[in-house]
C-alpha positions in Angstrom: 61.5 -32.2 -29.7 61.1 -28.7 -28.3 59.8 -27.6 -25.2 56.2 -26.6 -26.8 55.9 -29.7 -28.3 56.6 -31.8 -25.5 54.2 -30.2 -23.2 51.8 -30.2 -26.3 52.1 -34.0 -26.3 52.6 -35.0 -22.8 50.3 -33.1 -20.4 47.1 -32.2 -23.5 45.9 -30.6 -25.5 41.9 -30.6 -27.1 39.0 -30.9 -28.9 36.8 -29.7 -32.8 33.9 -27.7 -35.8 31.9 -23.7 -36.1 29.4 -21.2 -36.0 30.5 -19.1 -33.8 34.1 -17.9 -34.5 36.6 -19.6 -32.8 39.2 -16.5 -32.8 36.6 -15.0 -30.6 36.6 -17.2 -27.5 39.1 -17.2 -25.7 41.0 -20.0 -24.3 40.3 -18.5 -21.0 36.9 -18.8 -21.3 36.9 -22.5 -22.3 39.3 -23.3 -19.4 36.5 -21.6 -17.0 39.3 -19.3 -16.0 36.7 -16.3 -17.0 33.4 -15.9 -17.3 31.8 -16.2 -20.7 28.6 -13.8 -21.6 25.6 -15.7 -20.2 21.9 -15.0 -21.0 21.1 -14.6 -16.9 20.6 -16.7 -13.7 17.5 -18.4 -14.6 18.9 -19.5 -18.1 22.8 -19.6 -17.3 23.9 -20.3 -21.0 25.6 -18.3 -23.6 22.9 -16.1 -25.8 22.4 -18.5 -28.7 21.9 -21.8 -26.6 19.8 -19.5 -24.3 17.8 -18.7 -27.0 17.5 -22.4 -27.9 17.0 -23.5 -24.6 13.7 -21.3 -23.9 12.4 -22.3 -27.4 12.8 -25.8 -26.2 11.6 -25.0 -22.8 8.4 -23.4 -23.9 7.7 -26.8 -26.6 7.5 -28.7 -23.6 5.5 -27.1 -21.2 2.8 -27.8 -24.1 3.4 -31.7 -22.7 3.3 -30.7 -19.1 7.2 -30.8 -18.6 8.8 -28.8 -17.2 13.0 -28.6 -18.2 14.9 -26.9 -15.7 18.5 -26.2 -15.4 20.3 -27.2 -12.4 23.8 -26.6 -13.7 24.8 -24.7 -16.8 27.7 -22.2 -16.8 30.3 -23.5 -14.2 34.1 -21.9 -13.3 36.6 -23.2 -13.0 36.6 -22.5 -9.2 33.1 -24.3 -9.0 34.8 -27.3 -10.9 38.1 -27.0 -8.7 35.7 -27.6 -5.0 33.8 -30.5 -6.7 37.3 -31.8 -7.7 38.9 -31.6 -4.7 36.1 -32.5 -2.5 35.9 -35.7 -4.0 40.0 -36.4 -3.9 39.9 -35.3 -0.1 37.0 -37.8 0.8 39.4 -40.5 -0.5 42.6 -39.6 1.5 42.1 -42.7 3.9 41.7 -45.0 1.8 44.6 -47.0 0.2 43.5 -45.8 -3.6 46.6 -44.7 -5.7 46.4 -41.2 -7.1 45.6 -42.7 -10.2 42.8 -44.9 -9.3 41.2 -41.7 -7.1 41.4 -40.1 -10.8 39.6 -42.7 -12.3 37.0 -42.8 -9.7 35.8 -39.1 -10.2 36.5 -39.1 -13.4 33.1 -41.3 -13.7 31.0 -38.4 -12.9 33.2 -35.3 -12.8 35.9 -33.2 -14.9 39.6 -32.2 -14.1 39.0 -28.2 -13.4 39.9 -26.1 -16.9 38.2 -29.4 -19.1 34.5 -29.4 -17.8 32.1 -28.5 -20.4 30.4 -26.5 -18.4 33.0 -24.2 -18.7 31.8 -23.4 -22.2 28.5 -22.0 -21.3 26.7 -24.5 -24.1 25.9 -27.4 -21.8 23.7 -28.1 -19.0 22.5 -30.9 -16.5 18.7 -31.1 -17.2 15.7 -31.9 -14.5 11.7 -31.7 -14.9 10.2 -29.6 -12.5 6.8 -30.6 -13.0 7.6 -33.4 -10.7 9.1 -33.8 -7.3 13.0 -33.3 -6.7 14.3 -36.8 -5.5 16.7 -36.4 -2.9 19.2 -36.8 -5.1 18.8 -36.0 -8.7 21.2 -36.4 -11.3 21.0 -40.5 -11.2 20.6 -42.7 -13.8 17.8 -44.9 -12.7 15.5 -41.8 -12.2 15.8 -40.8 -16.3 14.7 -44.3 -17.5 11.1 -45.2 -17.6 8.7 -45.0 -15.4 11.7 -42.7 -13.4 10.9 -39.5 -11.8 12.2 -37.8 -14.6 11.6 -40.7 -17.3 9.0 -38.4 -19.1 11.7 -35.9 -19.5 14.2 -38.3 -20.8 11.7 -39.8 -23.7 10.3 -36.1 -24.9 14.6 -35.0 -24.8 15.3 -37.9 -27.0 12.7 -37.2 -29.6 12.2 -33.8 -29.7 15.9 -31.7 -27.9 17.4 -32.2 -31.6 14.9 -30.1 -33.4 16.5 -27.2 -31.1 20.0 -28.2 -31.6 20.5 -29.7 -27.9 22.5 -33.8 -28.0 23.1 -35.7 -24.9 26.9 -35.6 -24.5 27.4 -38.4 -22.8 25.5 -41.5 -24.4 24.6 -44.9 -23.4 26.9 -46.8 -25.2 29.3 -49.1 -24.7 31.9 -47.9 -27.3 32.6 -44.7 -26.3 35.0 -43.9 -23.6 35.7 -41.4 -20.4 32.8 -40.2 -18.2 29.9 -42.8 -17.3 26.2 -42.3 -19.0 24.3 -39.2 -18.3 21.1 -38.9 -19.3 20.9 -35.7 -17.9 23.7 -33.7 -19.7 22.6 -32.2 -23.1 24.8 -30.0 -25.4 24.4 -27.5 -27.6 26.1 -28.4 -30.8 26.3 -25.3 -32.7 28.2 -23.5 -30.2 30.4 -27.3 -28.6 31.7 -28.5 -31.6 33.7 -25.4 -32.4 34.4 -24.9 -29.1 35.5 -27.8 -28.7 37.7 -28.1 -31.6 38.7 -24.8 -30.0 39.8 -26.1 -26.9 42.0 -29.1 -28.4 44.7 -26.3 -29.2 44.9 -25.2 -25.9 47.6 -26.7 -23.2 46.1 -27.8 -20.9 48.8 -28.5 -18.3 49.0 -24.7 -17.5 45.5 -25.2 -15.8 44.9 -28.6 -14.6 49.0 -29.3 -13.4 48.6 -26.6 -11.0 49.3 -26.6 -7.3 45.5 -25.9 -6.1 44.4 -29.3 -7.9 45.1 -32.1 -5.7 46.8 -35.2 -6.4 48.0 -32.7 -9.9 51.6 -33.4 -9.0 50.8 -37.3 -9.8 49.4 -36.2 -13.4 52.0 -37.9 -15.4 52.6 -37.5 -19.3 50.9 -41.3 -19.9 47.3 -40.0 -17.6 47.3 -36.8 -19.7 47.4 -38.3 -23.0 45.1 -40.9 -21.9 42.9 -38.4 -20.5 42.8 -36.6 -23.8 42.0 -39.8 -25.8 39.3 -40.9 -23.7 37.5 -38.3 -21.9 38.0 -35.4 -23.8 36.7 -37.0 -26.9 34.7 -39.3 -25.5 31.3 -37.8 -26.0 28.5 -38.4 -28.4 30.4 -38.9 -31.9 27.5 -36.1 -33.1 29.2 -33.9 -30.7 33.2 -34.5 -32.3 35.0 -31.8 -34.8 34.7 -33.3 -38.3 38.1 -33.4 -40.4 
């Protein structure tokens, strides 16, 4: 086997389908290593999911919501503190490496595999109602939640602008826990992310600045690729 191969296979390498070209993003991009063009601070998206977003935005002020975005675009630096922070607050406890892994891994991506790299996804609130201390939790998107009117008007209506929740409430699929906050924007993620299954991905996530990295071993990798990295809403998966 040669050496590219056996990185290839051991440490991973992701994702799937088009629109956009993929020749024309660049692997850096996808890993968060550099900032992709972004419609602005308010809307921080690429153009075309911008556009979408603000179409979508403006539907449902007509029904007195009010979609905000409270995290869109994120670096790989941004991903790297939330990372870390979370492996740090663990240190005295008598977790493995591999079961501190699993435990953010519920909620939050290795640095360089976020979606939120891409610049197509985003965690979704309603501002028309008041911010819970706390907002990206389950209980408040079901109904009668703070944000359960959002939830219903996403489900029935975010497809009609192209926008799927990434990480669905069902049992079957694998990797990160349910978020009903976390919508996609397809035309632009399934390329990408067909886009990003050819990159290796050791050379950003087996790095030195990532704690507990060193204890990434060929068999989490693969694992990781299997189950978290393709484990989103099957509308959301490469075809072919």
């Amino acid at each position: 086997m040669s050496r590219r191969s056996f990185i290839l296979a051991s440490c991973s390498t992701l994702a799937a389908s088009a629109s956009l070209s993929e020749e024309e993003v660049a692997d850096l991009e996808l890993a968060g290593k550099k900032r992709p063009p972004l419609s602005g601070k308010d809307v921080p998206l690429r153009p075309s999911a911008a556009e979408a977003f603000i179409a979508m935005r403006n539907a449902a002020l007509e029904d007195e919501i009010t979609i905000h975005i409270v995290s869109g675009y994120r670096s790989f630096d941004r991903q790297l503190r939330i990372w870390n922070r979370k492996f740090r607050s663990m240190n005295k406890t008598k977790m493995t490496p591999e079961e501190k892994f699993r435990s953010i891994l519920r909620y939050s991506s290795l640095p360089g595999s976020s979606r939120h790299h891409w610049g197509t996804d985003a965690d979704l609130i309603d501002l028309s109602k008041p911010k819970p201390q706390e907002m990206l939790l389950e209980r408040h998107y079901k109904k009668g939640g703070v944000y359960g009117d959002l939830y219903a008007w996403l489900r029935e209506y975010a497809v009609k602008y192209g926008f799927y929740e990434a990480y669905t409430n069902d049992s079957a699929r694998t990797g990160y826990a349910y978020e009903p906050w976390h919508w996609s924007f397809a035309e632009n993620s399934i390329p990408f992310l067909r886009k990003f299954q050819t990159i290796v991905l050791r050379q950003f996530v087996c790095v030195r600045e990532v704690e507990g990295s060193i204890a990434f071993t060929p068999h989490f990798m693969k694992e990781f690729r299997e189950k978290w990295i393709k484990g989103v809403n099957p509308i959301l998966l490469p075809k072919g």
